[in-house]
N, C-alpha and C positions, 0 to 999 in steps of 0.2 A: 328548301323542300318543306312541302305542310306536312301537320300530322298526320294524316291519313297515309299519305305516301310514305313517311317514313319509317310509322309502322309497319306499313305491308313489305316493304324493305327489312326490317329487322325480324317479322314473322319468318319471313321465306329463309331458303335455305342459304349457305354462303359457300364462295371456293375453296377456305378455308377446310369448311368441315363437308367438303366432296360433294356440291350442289351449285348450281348457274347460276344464282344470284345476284352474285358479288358484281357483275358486270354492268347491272343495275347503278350499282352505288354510286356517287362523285368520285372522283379522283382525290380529295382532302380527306374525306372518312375512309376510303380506301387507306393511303398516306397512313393515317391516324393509328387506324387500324394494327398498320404491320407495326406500326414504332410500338404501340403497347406491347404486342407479345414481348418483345425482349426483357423492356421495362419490369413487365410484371414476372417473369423470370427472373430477373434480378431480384423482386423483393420477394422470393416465393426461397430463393437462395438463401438471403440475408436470413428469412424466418426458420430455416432450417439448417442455421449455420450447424457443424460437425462439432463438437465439443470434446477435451479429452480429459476422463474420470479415472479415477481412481478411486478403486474397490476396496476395504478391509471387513471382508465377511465375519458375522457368526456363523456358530453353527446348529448342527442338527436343525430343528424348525426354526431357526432363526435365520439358516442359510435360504431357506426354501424360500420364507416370502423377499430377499433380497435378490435371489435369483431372477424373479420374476422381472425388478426392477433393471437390473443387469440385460436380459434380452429384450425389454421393451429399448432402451438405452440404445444397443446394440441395431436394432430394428430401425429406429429414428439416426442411424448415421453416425454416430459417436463412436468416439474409441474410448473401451474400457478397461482396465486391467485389474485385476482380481492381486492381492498382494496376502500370501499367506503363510503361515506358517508348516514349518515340515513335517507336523506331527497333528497337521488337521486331520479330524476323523471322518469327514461327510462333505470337504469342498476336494480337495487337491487332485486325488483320482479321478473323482467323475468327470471335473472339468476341463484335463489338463489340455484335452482335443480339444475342444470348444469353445475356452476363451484364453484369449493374455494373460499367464502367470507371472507374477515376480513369490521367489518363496526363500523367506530365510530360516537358515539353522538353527532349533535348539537343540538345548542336551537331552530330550527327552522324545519317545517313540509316541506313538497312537495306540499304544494300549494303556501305558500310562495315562494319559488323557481321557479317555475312553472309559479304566478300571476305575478313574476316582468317579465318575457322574455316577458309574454302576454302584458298584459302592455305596454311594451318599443313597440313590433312591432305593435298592433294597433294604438298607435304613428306615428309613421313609417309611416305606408301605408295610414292611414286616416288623421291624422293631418298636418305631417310634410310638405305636396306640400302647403298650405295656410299658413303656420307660415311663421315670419322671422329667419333670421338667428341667431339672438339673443333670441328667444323661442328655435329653437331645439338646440343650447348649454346649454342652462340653463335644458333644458328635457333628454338632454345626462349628464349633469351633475350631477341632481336629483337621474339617471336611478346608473350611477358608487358610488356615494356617500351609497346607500341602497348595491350597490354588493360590496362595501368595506366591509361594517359590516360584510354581512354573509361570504365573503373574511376571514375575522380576525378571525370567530368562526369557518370555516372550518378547519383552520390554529391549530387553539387552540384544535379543538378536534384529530386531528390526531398528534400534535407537542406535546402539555402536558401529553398526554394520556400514563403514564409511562411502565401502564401495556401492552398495545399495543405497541409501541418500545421494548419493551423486549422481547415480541411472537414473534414480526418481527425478528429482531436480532439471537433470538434461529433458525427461519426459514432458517439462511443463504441464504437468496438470492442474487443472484448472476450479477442482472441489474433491473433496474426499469427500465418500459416503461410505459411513462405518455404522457397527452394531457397537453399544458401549461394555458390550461381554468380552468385548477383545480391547485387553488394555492400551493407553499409551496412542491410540491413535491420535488423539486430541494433540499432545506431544509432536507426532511424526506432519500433522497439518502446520504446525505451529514451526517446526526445519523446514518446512518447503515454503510456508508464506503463503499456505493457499488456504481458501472458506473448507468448515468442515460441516456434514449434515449429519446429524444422528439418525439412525432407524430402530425403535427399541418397543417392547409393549409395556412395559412398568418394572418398577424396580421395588425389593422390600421396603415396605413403608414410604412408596415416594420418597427415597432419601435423596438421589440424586434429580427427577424432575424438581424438589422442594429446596434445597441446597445449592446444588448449583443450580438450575434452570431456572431461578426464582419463581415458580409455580404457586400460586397458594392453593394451602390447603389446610381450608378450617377444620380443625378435626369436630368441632361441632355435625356437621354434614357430609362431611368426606371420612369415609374409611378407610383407614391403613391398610392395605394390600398384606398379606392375604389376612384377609376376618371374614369373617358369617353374618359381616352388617350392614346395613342397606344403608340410603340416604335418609333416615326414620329413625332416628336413635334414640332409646331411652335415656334418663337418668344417668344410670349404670354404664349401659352402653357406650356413651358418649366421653366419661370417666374410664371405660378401659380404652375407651380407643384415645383418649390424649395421653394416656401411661404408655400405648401402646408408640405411639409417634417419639413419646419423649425418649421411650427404648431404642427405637430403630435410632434416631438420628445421634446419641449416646454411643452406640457401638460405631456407629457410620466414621463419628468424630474421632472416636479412637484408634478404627482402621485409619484415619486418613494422616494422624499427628504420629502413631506409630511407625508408619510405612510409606504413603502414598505421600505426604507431602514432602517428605526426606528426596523421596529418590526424583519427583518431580524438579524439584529447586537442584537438585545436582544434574539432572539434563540440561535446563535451560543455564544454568550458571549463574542464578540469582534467587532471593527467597520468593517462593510461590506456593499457592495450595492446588490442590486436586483440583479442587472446584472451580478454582479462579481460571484453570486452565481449561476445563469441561465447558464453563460457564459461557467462553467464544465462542459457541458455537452458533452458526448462522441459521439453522431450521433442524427442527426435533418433529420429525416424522413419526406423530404416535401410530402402531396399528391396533386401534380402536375407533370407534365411532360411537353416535348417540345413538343408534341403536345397542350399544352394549352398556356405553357411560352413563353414571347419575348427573343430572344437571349440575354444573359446579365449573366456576371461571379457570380460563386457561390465557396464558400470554399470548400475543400475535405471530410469537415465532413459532407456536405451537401449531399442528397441522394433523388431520386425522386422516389417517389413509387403512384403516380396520377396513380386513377384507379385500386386500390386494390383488390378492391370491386366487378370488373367484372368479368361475369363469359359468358358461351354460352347460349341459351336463352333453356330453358324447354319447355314440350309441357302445354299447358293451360289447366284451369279449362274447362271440355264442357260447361258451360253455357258459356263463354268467347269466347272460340272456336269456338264454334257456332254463335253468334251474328258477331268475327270478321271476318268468310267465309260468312256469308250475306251482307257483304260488296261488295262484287264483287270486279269488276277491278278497282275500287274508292280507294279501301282499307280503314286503319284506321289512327285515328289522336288519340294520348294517349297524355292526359292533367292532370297534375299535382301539383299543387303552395308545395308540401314538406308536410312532418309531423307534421310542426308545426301549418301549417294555416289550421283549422278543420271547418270556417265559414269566411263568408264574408256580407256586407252590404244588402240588397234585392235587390237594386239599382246595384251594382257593379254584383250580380251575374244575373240577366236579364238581364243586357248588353252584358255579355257574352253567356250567353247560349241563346240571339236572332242570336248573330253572330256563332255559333254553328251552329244552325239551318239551315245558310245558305249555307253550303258545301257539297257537294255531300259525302262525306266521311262520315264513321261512328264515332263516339266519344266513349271515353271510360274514363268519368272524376272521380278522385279521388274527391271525397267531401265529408261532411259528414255535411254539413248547411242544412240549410230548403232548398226544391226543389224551383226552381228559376221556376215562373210562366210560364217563356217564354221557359221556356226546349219543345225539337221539339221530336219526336221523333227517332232521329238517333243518339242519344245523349243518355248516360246511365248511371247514377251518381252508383257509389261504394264507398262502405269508408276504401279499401283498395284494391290493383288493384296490380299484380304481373308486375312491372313495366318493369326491366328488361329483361321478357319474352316477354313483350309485342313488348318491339323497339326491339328484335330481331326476331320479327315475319315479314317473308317475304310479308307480306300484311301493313304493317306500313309504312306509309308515313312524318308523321310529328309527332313534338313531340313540346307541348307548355308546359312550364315549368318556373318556378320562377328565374331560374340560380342557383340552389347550386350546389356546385361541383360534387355530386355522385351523382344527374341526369344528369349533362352535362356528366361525363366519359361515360354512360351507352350510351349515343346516342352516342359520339364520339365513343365507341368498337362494336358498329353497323351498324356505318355511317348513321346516320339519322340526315336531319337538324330540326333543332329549329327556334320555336316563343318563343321569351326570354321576359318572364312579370316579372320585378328584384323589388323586395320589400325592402329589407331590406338588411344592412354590407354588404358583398363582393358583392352580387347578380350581382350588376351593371356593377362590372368590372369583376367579372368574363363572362357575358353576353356580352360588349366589346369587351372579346378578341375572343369569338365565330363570332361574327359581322366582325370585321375585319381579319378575317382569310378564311369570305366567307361563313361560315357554319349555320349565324341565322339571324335572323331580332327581331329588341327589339320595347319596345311599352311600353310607360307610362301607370303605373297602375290606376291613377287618374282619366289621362285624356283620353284614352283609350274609343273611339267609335265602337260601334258594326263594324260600315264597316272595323277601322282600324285591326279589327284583323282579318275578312272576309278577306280584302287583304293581311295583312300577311304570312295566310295561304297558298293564291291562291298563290303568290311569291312564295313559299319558295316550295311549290308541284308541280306549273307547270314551272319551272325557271329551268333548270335543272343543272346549274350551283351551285347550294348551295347542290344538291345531292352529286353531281361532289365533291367537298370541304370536305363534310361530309364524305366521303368515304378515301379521302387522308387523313385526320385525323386519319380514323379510322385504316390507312397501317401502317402511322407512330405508332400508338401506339401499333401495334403489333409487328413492324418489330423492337423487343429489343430481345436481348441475356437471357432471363429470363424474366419472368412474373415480374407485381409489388409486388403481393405478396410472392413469393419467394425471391426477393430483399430482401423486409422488413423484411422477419424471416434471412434471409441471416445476415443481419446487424446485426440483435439481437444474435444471433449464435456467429458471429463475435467480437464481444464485449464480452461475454462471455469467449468464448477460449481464450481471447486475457488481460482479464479481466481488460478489458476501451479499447479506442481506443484515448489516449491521441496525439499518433503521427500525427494526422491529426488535431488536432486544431491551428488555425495558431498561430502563434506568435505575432500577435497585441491583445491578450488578454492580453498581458503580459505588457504593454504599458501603457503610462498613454496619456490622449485627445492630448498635444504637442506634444510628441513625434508620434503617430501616424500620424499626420501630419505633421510630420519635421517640425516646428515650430523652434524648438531648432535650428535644423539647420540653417535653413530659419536667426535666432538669429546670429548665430554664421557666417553668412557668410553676411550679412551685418554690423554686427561689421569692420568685418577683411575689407569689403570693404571701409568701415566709417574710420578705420584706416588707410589702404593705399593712403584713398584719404586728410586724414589729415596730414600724414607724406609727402606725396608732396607737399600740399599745403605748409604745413610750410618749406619744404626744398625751395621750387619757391617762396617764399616770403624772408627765409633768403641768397640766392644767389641772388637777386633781388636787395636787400639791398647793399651785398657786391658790385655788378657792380654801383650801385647807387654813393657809398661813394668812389668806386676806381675815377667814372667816376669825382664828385665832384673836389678829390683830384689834377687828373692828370690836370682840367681846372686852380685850384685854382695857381699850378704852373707853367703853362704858364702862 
């Protein structure tokens, strides 16, 4: 058949797809034809084989963006099961309908669990700016000493629990994907024999990407989590943040030689460390991206999936609708402090909601405390507010918020800038790096005066340079070759078919501290310099000798 005809053949329609065509065609490309469908059915099978996972959630916002990855999972034909503990605060109820539980028993309820985070952040936000620096370690240290305990019992009811290893086991799972806030998982991959993934945003001081994940991180240019320092260090700067590293990984060590590596070596039934057991791990799913990161090297097993979570913004509730088009050309400001802060002082919250009052824009705050006196009315407290929708409503103009990570992505995939009020663990540096990238203004929670948030506001809405910022944040984070969360099922997929991804873990796992830092070497080649400078000396001392006793000689006989 020539090309003309065979084009005009494959233009036209087929019987295939409900057209006369086909009668046209040979009887072989007919043939052809029908054998491929099955064919390519088969490999359209093969590419979408079913896989079966295994869930070890965090929680509070840590559940949230793993849930995501849980339904995309779910979505693409996989079976997942969610494995938790009985005294989870924010997975076990909600999901129990929805997905596969396995849940084992500790000795302790969901208000314990729940009392200590409250606890630790009313700390935080109310104590810690009046304490010294020897109150809030001894209050960090109180806070870790109680999460060791339920650490140890968490550990005990998932790790002893015979009959549960043996249901997991018969389940053939095929990867665990865990948050590294829930202990022991590493452990529970390591009884079953299967690949583990981590999902996590940072850890104090990088001690566990730096430690175990062998991540480097020059403290020259890398700041220790959580600091006030960019990738720009002074002097100074760059001197508190290597004290600062030497601190974290100091306490890290002694958590791990006190506690974590005792009870590790007693699961497995030989000597082991923490780290050595974390350090197996097949892909470390950070959620961050370079639109939030300072330029700075990361391993190959390392993966950025920041901003998982977003999505395009929905049309609203009408009563929300409605109040945010009586905004007019003021627009809206959506205020937030996160899930976990449900109240505040009566004091701290009329400070804000005086300064509220005094913007032209409308509010839209998340709260769920006693109404603050001084609330105006262009200010609307909700005790749950469709957040996402909201910064992506073309009337939003600012966004105040505490700095956790999955409110910052959600402005960053809308370009909206921020007033960043950082309460507690990362808040601060993650708030930082919004600051210096042009995109927020921060403000002390304590000491925080009505005007200063008043002008925060005005700054960051009529300044049009932080819009500017926010909006190139938001390019970068679209302009990737795949979403984050296709990445992140990608990776789990990946490890799957591939069953681990051990080729990308570097080789300084394999290392011992000296060797990692050519120590040995560094040994071995001041030796050999120690020796060549001693075999000359002694040679330049005994030919020294010899001209000495020649020179003696030849005087003695004249």
């Amino acid at each position: 058949m020539g090309w003309k005809t065979f084009t005009r053949h494959r233009q036209s329609s087929c019987s295939l797809c409900n057209a006369p065509a086909c009668s046209t065609v040979p009887a072989m490309i007919r043939t052809h034809l029908l054998l491929s469908v099955p064919l390519l059915l088969l490999c359209g099978a093969g590419m979408a084989r079913a896989g079966n996972v295994l869930v070890v959630p965090g929680e509070y916002s840590h559940w949230l963006n793993m849930q995501l990855i849980v339904e995309e999972l779910i979505a693409r034909n996989h079976s997942v099961t969610l494995l938790v503990c009985s005294a989870s605060p924010s997975v076990r109820d909600a999901e129990a309908e929805r997905h596969r539980l396995e849940v084992f028993e500790v000795p302790f309820g969901k208000t314990e669990m729940h009392g200590l985070s409250e606890d630790f952040i009313h700390f935080w936000m109310y104590e810690s700016a009046g304490a010294s620096s020897l109150q809030v370690l001894l209050k960090i240290m109180e806070v870790l000493g109680k999460f060791n305990v339920m650490q140890r019992q968490m550990c005990d009811g998932m790790l002893r629990n015979e009959q549960l290893i043996d249901r997991l086991r018969r389940s053939q799972y095929e990867v665990v994907l865990t948050d590294p806030m829930i202990p022991c998982s590493d452990l529970l991959s390591e009884k079953l024999d299967i690949p583990i993934i981590f999902s996590l945003r940072v850890s104090f001081g990088y001690v566990m990407e730096r430690l175990c994940g062998q991540m480097p991180a020059p403290p020259s240019y890398v700041p220790a989590p959580p600091s006030s320092y960019t990738d720009q260090m002074t002097f100074l700067q760059r001197l508190r943040n290597f004290l600062a590293y030497s601190f974290y990984t100091i306490m890290f060590e002694i958590q791990c030689i006190t506690n974590l590596n005792r009870y590790y070596s007693e699961i497995k039934g030989k000597p082991t460390t923490f780290c050595e057991t974390m350090g197996k791990a097949d892909i470390w799913l950070i959620r961050t991206y370079w639109d939030f990161e300072y330029p700075r090297p990361f391993p190959p097993n390392f993966k950025f999936v920041g901003g998982l979570h977003c999505k395009p913004a929905k049309p609203l509730p009408d009563d929300i609708e409605e109040f945010v088009q009586s905004s007019g050309d003021d627009g809206i400001v959506v205020f937030s402090l996160g899930s976990m802060i449900k109240n505040l002082t009566q004091e701290r919250a009329n400070t804000i909601a005086a300064a509220l009052g005094q913007i032209p824009q409308k509010v839209l705050w998340r709260y769920s405390g006693e109404k603050p006196e001084t609330l105006a009315s262009n200010t609307r407290i909700y005790d749950w507010i469709p957040q996402n929708d909201l910064l992506g409503h073309p009337k939003t103009r600012a966004f105040i918020t505490h700095g956790g990570t999955n409110g910052i992505y959600e402005a960053i995939y809308h370009g909206i800038p921020m007033v960043g009020i950082p309460l507690f663990a990362d808040q601060p540096d993650n708030m930082m790096h919004m600051k210096t990238k042009g995109a927020a203004v921060t403000l002390d929670f304590n000491n925080m005066q009505s005007k200063d948030l008043v002008d925060g506001l005005n700054t960051v809405i009529n300044d049009p340079t932080y819009k500017e910022s926010a909006m190139k944040l938001s390019r970068i984070h679209h302009d990737q070759p795949m979403t984050p969360l296709d990445q992140a099922v990608f990776w789990i997929e990946f490890v799957m078919r591939n069953k681990g991804a051990k080729h990308l873990r570097l080789q300084a796992h394999n290392l011992t501290w000296y060797q990692y830092h050519c120590l040995d070497v560094f040994a071995a080649l001041a030796a050999t310099v120690a020796l060549v400078i001693f075999i000359t000396f002694k040679t330049c001392k005994f030919c020294f000798r010899k001209c000495c006793l020649r020179s003696k000689s030849k005087s003695k006989n004249d």
